[in-house]
N, C-alpha and C positions, 0 to 999 in steps of 0.2 A: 254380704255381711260387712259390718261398720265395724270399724278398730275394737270397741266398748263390747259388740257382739261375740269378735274373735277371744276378748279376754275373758267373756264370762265363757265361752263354751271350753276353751282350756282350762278354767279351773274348774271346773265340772266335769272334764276327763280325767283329773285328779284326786275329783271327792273319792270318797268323805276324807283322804288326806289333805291335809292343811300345809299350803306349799314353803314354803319358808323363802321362796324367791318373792320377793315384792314382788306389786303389780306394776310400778315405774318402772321395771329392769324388763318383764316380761313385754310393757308395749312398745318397750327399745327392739326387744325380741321380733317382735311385729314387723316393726320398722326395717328389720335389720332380714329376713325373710324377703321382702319386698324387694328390697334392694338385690338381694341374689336372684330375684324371680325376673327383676327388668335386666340384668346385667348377664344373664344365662339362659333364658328361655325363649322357645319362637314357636308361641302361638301364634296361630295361622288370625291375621285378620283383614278385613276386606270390607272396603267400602267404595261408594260411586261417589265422585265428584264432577261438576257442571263445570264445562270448558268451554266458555266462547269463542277460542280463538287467540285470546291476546290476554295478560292478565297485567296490571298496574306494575308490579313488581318484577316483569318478564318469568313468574314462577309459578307453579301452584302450589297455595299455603294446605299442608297438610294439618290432622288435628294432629293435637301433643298425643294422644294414645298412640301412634305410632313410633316405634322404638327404632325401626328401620324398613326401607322398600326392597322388596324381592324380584318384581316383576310387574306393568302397567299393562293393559288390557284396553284396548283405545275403543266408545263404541262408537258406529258412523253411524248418520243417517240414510234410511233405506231409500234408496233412488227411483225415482220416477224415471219408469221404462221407455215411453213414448219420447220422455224430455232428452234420455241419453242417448238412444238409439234411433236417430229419425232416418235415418235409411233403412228401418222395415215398413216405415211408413211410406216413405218414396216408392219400395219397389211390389207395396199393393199386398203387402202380408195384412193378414187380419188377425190378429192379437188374440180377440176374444174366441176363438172357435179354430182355428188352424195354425196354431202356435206349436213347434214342435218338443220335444221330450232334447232334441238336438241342441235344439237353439239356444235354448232356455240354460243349460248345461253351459254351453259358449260362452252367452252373453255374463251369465256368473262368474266365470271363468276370467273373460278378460275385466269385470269390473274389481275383482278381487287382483287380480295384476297392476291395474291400475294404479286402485290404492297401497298397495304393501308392497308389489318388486319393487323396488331401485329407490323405495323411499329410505330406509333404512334406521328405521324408528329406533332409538335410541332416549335411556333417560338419563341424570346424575340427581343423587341423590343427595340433599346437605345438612346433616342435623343440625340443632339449633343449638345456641350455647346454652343456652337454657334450654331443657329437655321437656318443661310445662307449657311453651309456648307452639312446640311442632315445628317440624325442619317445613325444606322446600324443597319440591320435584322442579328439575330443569329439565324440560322437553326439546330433543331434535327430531326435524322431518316429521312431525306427527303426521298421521294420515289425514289425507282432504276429507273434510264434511265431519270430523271427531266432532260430536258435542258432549259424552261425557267420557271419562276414564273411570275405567274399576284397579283399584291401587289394591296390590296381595300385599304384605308386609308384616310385617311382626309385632306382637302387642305390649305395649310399657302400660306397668299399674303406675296411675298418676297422685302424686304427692307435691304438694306447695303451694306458692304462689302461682295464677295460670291468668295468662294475657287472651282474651281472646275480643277478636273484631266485631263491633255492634253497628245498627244504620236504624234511623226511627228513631223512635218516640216509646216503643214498645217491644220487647220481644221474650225469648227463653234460652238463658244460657247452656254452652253445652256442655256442660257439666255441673252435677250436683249431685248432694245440697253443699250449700255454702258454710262457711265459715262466720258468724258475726262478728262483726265491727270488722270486717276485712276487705269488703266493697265498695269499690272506685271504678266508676264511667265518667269519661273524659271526650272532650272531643278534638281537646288540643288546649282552649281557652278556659269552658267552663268544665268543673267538676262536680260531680255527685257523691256523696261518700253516704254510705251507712249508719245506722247511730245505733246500731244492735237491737231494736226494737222493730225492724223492716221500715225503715223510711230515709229514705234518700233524699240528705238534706244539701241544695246545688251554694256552690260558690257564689252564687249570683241574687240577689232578694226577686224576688215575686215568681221563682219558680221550685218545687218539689217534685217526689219520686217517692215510689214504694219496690220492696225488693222480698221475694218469699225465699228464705232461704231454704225451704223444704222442695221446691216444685222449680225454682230458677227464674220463673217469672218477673219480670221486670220493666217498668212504665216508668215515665218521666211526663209531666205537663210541658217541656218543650225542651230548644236551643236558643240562646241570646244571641246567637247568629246563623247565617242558614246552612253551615258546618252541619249533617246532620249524622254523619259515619264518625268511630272512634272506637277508641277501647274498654271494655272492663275489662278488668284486674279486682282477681280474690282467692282466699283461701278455699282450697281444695281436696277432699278426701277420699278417694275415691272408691262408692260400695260395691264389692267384688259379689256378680252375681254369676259367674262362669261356672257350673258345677266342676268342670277340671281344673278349672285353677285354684273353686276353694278347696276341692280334695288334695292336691299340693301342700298351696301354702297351710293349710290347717296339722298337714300330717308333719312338714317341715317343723313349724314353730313349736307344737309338742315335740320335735327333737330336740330342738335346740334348751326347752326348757327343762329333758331330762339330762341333757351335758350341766346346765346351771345347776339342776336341784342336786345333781348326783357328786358336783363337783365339792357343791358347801358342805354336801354330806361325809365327803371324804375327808374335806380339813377339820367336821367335828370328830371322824374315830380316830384322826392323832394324839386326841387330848382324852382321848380312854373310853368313848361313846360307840357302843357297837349299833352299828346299821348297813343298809347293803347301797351306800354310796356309789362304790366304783363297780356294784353291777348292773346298779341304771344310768352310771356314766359308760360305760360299755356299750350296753343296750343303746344309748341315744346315738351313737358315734356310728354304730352299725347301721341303724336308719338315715341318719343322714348321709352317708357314702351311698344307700340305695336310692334316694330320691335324688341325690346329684346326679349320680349318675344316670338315671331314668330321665330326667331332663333333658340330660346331652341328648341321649339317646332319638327321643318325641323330638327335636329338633331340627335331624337328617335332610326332612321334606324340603328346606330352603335351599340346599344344594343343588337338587332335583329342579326344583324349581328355576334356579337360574340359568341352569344348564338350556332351557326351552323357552 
């Protein structure tokens, strides 16, 4: 669900009462939901990233949807038996047909020694100052032959501006939709910027671009030099399609707007208006103590986690 989604379905938790909180206060409400959901909660999330070995930056650049790393998972590549083990070839063992239940057991055994004793895989973790761009895992000892990592970590709802790295002529951002007139790819020299109509108009004459802000997709006719890696930069919102996170924040942000409506309500029966203000400021006060708390609670798993 999109910001615009969340506000029509809360006041539609309210029909047919007519809320008396604006709708600017309630998508501050939104806002302000989000913020306690990236700054208190650890959903579980989890993705592969490609490791060759060596990265430009001695790092590897995580996305911004991660709020923090729990635990890295290295995967190797499966080894060719004949390649590692040539003394069962020397002493006349045949592989394919008298291989034992023994052996096979062993040979696991010390390749899994190989790679993991005494290497002592260790990561550091560094978020970034800006929280829309993604920190960076620093790896020691990673195990021989790692080509990619599975990163467990915890999930931030993304809001802002968000930098993220392009190469080509063509691609899809990873995150959407876009923001108009907020669209900047650069590659150091030349710039592409947006004109809110999907067209990416370059710094430079004799080249253009087009940008869908619904789908991410994004082309350029070239670079004025052979620079062809760089950044976009754009505004971001991010549509929350986690059935548990929207059952959260949806139940959260109707608290918070029964603390608002109930609150107005109480400073109008100072002035002689009877209505039941401070018993839906009650009521909201109590759901939000239970959904904080439920949060802490769904969270435990990360402890677990690092502990192994």
């Amino acid at each position: 669900m999109k910001n615009n989604e969340i506000l029509d379905y809360i006041k539609t938790e309210f029909a047919p009462i007519q809320l008396a909180t604006p709708d600017t206060t309630i998508e501050q409400l939104i806002s302000n939901a989000k913020r306690y959901w990236n700054t208190h909660s650890a959903f579980p999330l989890v993705k592969m990233f490609p490791y060759s070995g060596s990265t430009s930056s001695g790092a590897l650049q995580l996305t911004p949807d991660y709020k923090n790393v729990t635990t890295i998972y290295p995967a190797t590549t499966p080894d060719w038996i004949m390649g590692n083990y040539p003394l069962w070839t020397l002493l006349g063992i045949t592989v394919i047909d008298n291989l034992t239940s023994d052996l096979i057991l062993l040979s696991e055994a010390y390749r899994n020694y190989r790679y993991y004793i005494g290497t002592d895989f260790y990561f550091n973790y560094q978020k970034s100052d800006n929280p829309t761009v993604g920190g960076k895992v620093y790896l020691t000892n990673l195990p021989t032959g790692s080509s990619n990592l599975c990163v467990v970590g915890t999930k931030r709802i993304i809001e802002g501006s968000i930098a993220i790295a392009i190469s080509g002529t063509s691609g899809i951002l990873d995150y959407f939709p876009l923001e108009a007139n907020h669209v900047s790819i650069t590659n150091g020299t030349q710039i592409y910027t947006d004109d809110g109509d999907g067209i990416l108009v370059s710094s430079i004459l004799g080249y253009e671009g087009t940008i869908d802000y619904t789908t991410g997709n994004w082309a350029v006719t070239g670079w004025d030099n052979s620079v062809t890696t760089g950044i976009a930069t754009y505004n971001y919102i991010e549509e929350i399609k986690s059935e548990y996170i929207l059952e959260w924040l949806l139940g959260y942000i109707k608290t918070l707007v029964k603390l608002t409506e109930g609150n107005a309500l109480r400073k109008m029966s100072a002035i002689g208006v009877s209505n039941d203000g401070q018993t839906l400021f009650g009521e909201g006060k109590e759901e939000k103590k239970e959904l904080e708390e439920r949060l802490g609670v769904e969270g435990r798993w990360v402890a677990f986690s690092k502990r192994f």
